[in-house]
C-alpha positions as CSV (number, residue, x, y, z in Angstrom):
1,X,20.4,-3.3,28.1
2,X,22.0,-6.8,28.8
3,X,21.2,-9.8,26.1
4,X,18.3,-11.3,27.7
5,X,16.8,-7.9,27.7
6,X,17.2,-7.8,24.4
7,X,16.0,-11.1,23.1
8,X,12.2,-10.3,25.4
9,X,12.1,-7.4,23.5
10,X,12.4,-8.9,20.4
11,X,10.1,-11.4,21.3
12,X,7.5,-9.2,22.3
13,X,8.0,-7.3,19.0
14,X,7.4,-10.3,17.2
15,X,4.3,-11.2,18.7
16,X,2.9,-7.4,17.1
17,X,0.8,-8.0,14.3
18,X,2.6,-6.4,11.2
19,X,5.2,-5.0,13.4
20,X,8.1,-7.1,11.4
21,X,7.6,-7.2,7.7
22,X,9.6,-9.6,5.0
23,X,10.7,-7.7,2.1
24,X,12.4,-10.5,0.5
25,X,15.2,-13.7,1.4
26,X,17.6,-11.2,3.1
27,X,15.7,-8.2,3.9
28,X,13.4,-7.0,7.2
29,X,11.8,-4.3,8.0
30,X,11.4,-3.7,12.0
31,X,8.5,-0.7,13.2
32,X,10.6,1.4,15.8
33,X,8.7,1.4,19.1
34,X,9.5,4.7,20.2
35,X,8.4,6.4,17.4
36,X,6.9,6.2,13.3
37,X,10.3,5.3,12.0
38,X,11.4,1.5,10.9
39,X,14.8,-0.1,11.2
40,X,16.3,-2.1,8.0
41,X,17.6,-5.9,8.7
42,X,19.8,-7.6,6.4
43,X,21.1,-10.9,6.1
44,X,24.7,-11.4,5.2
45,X,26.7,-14.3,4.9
46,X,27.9,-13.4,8.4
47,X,24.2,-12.8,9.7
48,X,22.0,-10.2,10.4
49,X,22.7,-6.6,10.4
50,X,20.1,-3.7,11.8
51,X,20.5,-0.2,10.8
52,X,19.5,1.0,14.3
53,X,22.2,2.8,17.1
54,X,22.4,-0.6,19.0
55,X,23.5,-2.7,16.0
56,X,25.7,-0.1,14.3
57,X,27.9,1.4,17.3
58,X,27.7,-1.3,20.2
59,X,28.0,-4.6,17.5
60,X,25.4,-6.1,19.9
61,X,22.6,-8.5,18.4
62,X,19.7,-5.8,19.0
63,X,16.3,-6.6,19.6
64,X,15.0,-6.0,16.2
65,X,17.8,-9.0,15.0
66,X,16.1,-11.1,18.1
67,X,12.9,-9.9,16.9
68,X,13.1,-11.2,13.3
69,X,14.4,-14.2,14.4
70,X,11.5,-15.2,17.2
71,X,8.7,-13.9,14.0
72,X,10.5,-16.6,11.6
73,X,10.4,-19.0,14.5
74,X,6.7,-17.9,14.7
75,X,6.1,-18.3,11.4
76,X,7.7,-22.0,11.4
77,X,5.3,-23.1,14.2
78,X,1.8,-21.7,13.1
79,X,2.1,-23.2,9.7
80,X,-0.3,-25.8,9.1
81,X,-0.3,-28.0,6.1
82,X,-2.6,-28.9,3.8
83,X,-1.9,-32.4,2.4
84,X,-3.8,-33.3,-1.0
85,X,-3.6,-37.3,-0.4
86,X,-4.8,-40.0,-3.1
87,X,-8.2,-41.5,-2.7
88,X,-8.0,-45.2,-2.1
89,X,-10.8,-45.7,0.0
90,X,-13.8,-46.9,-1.9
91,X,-17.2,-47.9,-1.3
92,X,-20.3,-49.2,-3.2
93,X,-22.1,-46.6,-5.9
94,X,-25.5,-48.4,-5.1
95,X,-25.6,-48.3,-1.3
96,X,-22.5,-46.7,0.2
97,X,-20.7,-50.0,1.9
98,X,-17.2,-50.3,2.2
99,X,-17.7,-53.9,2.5
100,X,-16.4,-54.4,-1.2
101,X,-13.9,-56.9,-3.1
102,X,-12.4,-57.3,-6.2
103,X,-14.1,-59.5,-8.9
104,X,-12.1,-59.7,-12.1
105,X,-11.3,-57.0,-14.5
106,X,-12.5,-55.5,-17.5
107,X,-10.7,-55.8,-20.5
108,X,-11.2,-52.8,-23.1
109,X,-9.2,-51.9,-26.1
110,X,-7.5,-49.4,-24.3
111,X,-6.2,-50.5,-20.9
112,X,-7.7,-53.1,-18.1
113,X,-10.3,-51.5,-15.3
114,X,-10.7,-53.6,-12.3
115,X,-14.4,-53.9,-11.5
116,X,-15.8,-54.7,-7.6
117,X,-18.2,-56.3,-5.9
118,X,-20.6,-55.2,-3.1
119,X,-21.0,-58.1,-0.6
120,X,-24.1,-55.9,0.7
121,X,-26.0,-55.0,-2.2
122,X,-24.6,-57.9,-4.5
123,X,-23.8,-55.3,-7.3
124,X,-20.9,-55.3,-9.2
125,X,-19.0,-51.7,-10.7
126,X,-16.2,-50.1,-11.4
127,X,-14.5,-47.6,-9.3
128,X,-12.6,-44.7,-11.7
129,X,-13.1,-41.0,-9.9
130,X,-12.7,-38.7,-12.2
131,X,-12.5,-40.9,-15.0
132,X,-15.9,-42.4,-15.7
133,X,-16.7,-43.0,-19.1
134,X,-13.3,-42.3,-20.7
135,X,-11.7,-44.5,-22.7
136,X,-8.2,-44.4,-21.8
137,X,-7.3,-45.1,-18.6
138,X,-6.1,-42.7,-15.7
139,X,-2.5,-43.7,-16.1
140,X,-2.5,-42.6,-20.2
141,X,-4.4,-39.1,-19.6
142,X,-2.3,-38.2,-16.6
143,X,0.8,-39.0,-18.7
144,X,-0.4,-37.4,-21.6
145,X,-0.8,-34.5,-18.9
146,X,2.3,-34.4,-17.8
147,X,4.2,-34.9,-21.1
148,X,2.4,-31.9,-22.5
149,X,3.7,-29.5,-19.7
150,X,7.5,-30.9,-19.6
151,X,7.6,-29.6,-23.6
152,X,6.2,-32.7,-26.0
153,X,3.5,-31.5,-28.8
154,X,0.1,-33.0,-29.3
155,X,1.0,-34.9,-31.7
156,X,4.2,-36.4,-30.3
157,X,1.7,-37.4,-27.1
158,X,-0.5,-39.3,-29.6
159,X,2.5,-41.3,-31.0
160,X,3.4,-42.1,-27.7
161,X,0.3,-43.3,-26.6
162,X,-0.1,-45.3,-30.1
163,X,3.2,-47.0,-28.6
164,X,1.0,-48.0,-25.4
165,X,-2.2,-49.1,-27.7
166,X,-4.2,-46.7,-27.2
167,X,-4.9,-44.8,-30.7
168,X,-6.6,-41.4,-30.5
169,X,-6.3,-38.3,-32.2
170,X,-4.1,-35.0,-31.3
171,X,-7.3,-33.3,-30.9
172,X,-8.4,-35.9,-28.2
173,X,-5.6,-34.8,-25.7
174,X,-6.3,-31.4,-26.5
175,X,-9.9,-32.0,-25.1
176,X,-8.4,-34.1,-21.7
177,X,-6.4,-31.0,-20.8
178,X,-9.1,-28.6,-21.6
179,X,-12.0,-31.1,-19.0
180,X,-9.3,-31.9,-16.3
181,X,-7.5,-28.5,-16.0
182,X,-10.7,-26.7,-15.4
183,X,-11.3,-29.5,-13.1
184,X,-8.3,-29.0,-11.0
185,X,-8.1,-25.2,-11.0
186,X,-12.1,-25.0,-9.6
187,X,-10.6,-27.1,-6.8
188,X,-7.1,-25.9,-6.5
189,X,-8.6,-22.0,-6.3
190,X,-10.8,-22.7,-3.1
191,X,-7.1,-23.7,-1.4
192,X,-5.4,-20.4,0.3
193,X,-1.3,-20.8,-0.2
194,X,0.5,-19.8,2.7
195,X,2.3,-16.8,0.5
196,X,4.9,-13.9,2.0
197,X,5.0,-10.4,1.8
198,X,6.6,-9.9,-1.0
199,X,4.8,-10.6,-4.6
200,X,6.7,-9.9,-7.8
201,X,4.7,-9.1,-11.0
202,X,5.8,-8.7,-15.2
203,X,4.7,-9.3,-18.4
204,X,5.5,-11.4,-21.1
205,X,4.2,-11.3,-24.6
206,X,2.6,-14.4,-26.2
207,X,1.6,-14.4,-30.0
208,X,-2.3,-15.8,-30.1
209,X,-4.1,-16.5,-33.8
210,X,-0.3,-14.8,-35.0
211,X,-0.9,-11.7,-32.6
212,X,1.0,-10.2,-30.1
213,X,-1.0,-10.2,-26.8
214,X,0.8,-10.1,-22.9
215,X,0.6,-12.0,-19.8
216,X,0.8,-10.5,-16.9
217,X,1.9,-12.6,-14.3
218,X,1.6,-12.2,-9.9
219,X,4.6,-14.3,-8.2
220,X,5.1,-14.6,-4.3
221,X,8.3,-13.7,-4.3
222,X,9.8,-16.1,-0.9
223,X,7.9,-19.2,-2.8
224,X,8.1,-18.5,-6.3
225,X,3.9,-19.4,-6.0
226,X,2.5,-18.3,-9.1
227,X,-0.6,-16.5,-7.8
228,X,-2.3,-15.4,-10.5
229,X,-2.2,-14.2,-14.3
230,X,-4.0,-12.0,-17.0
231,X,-3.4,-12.2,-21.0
232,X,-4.2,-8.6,-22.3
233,X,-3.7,-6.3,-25.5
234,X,-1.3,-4.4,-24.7
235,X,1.9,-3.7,-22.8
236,X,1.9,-0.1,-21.5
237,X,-1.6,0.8,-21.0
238,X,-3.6,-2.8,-19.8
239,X,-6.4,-2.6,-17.3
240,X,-4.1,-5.4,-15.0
241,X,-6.2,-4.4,-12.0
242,X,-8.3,-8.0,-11.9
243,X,-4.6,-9.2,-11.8
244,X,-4.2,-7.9,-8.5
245,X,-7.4,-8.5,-7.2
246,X,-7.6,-12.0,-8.2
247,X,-4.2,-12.4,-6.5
248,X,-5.8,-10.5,-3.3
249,X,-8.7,-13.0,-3.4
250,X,-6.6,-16.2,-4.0
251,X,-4.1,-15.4,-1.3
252,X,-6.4,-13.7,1.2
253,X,-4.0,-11.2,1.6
254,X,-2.4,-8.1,0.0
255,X,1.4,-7.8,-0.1
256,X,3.4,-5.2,1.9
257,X,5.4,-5.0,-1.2
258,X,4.8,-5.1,-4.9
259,X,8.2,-5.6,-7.1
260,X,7.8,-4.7,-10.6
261,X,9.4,-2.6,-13.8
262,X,8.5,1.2,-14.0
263,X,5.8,0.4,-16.9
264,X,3.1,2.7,-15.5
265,X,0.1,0.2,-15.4
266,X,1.2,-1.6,-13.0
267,X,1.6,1.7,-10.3
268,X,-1.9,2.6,-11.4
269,X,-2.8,-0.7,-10.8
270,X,-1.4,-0.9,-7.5
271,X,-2.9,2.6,-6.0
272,X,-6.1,1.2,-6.9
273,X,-5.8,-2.5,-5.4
274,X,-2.8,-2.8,-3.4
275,X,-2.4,0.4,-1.3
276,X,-4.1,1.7,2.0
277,X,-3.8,4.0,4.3
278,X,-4.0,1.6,7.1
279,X,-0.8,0.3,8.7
280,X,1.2,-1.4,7.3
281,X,0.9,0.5,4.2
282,X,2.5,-1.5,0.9
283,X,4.9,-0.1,-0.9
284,X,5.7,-0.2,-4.4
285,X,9.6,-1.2,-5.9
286,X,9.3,-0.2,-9.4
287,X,12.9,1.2,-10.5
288,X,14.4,-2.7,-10.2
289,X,17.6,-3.3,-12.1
290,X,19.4,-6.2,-14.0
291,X,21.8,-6.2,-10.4
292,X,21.4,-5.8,-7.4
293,X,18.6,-6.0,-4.8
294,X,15.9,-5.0,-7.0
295,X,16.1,-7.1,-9.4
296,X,13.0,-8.9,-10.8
297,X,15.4,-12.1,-11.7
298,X,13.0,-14.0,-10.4
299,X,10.2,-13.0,-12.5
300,X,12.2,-13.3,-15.2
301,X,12.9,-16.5,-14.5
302,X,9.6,-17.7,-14.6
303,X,9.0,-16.1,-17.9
304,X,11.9,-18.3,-19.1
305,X,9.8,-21.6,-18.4
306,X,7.2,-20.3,-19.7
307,X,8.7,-19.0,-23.1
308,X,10.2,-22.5,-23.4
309,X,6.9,-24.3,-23.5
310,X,5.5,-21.6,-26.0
311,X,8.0,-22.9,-28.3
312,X,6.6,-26.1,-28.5
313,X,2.8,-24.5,-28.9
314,X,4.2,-22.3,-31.6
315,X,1.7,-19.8,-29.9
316,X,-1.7,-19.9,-28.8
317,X,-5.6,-20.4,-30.5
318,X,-7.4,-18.1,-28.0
319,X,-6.6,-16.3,-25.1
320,X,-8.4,-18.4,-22.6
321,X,-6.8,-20.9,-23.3
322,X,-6.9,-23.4,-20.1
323,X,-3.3,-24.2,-21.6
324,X,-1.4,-21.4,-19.3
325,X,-3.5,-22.2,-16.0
326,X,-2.4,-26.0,-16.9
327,X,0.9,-24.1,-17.3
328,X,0.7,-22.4,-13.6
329,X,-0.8,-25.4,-11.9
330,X,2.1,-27.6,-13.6
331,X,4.8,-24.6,-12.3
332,X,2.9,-24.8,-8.6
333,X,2.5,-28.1,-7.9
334,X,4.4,-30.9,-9.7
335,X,7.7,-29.2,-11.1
336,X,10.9,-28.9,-8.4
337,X,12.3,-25.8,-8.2
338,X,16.5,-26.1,-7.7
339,X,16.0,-23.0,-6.0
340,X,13.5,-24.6,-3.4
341,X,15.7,-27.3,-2.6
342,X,13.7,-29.7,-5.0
343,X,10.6,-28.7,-3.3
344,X,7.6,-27.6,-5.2
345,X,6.2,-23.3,-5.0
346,X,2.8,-24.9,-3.4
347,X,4.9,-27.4,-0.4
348,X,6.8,-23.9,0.4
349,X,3.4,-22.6,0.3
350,X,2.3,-25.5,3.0
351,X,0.2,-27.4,0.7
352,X,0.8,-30.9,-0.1
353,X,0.1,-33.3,-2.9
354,X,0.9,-37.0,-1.9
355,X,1.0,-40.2,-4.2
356,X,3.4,-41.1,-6.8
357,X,0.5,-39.7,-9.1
358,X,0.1,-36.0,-8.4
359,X,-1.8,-35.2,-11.3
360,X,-4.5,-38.0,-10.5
361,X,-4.1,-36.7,-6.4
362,X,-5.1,-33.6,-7.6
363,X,-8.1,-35.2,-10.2
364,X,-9.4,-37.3,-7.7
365,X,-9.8,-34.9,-5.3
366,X,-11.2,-32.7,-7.8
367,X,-13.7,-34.9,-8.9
368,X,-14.9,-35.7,-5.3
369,X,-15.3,-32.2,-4.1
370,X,-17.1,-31.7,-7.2
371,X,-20.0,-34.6,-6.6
């Protein structure tokens, strides 16, 4: 079998739905086509390696290599984007027209909002999506926002925005938080992430009212996308199979693989949502290690952000809190990930939130879809 051979077998391989499967960064698994078995693709630091005859005892690039290179390719090409952009086009509230100017600006104790006038209708307005009726301005609540989830307190916020002139309570930015992340995560739910294959899944306990409950968090593993979550009573024996189906739901897909610890809730879990006898079926890693290739570092990882910001709460009032799903929407879409390159879990995901404001992108938007 000569090279070009090799490389249209790969490529028709890779155009068989579910006939290559990512396991993780380095790892593929390639369906034989003469038979039920699979081959095993790694990536070293001097490329790929295939466990099949052709790979192993001619040192030939087989076509399951070729294969897993023309799906990536694949991959690459069919991604489409979604791009969350700011909202600056603007039109009359009366009668629609975009045939609108500036005329002067409102002056209120705590900040300036610039009011419009309609040349059709001869109305005048002001233009705040998302904002209407609140005091402060869109620039104080999304920094009060984004200083909340990068480790400040409540009450260090309202110092800070004391500093700007605006003078509300700690309690106030509790109540922002509470109205605009349920906003954004109505919005932001509706949006399918362009996930892998490969979800990783643990726990982590949290103290609430001074007792011990868990979060179970679901974590694309090639991403780091934080799919979905669930706070429950107890470690060992939790119910965590709305954590599974929510992350089915959100991603539109199941996972060929599931990476977790051997805790046995989350096998149960899995049997009940994740597996099927239908090809591919998923398969469960549960014996992970501290080294190695099953490791759940990356989980663990996560739990590490998410321990540090607890710090700062000194624990939680209830369990449904919208603090954590401010928490995964922060950890999705407005921190960089080192590990991404700088780029954020939901722009590996293909979607994109543009404007130097993400947090009033994402409000905006939210606010819109919502009238």
């Amino acid at each position: 079998m000569n090279t070009n051979h090799r490389q249209e077998q790969g490529q028709m391989i890779a155009s068989i739905k579910n006939a290559v499967k990512r396991i993780n960064d380095v790892t593929y698994i390639v369906n034989s086509q003469s038979g039920s078995s699979s081959y095993t693709i790694n990536l070293n630091k001097i490329g790929f390696i295939c466990s099949c005859p052709d790979h192993q005892y001619r040192g030939v690039k087989c076509k399951h290599i070729h294969a897993v290179e023309f799906s990536s390719a694949i991959r690459e090409q069919v991604k489409s984007d979604i791009i969350i952009t700011p909202i600056d086009s603007l039109s009359c509230r009366y009668c629609n027209s975009e045939n609108i100017v500036k005329k002067a600006i409102r002056h209120n104790k705590n900040g300036d909002i610039q009011r419009y006038l309609c040349k059709e209708c001869g109305k005048r307005f002001s233009f705040n999506i998302g904002f209407d009726k609140m005091h402060a301005t869109p620039q104080m609540i999304t920094s009060a926002i984004q200083l909340y989830f990068t480790g400040e307190s409540f009450r260090n916020i309202k110092q800070f925005l004391k500093l700007q002139g605006v003078n509300i309570s700690h309690v106030t930015v509790y109540k922002w938080l509470g109205k605009y992340i349920t906003l954004m995560n109505t919005y932001l739910e509706k949006i399918k992430p362009d996930v892998g294959q490969a979800w990783r899944t643990d726990e982590l306990y949290l103290k609430v009212k001074g007792n011990t409950k868990y979060l179970y968090a679901l974590m694309d593993d090639e991403t780091r996308f934080w799919i979905a979550q669930q706070v429950a009573d107890t470690k060992n024996t939790a119910d965590i199979t709305p954590l599974f189906s929510k992350g089915k739901e959100i991603a539109g897909t199941r996972p060929n693989t599931l990476i977790s610890d051997g805790e046995p809730n989350f096998h149960t879990a899995f049997n009940r949502e994740l597996y099927t006898n239908k090809w591919p079926r998923s398969r469960h890693i549960n014996h992970i290690r501290l080294q190695g290739d099953h490791n759940n570092n990356k989980m663990e990882r996560m739990n590490g952000e998410i321990r540090d910001r607890e710090k700062t709460m000194r624990g939680l009032k209830k369990a449904d809190t919208p603090i954590l799903t401010g928490y995964q929407i922060y950890h999705n879409y407005m921190r960089p990930h080192e590990a991404l390159n700088g780029e954020t879990p939901s722009e590996r995901c293909g979607i994109k939130v543009e404007g130097q404001n993400k947090w009033l992108t994402l409000i905006q938007n939210a606010s819109k879809k919502e009238v």
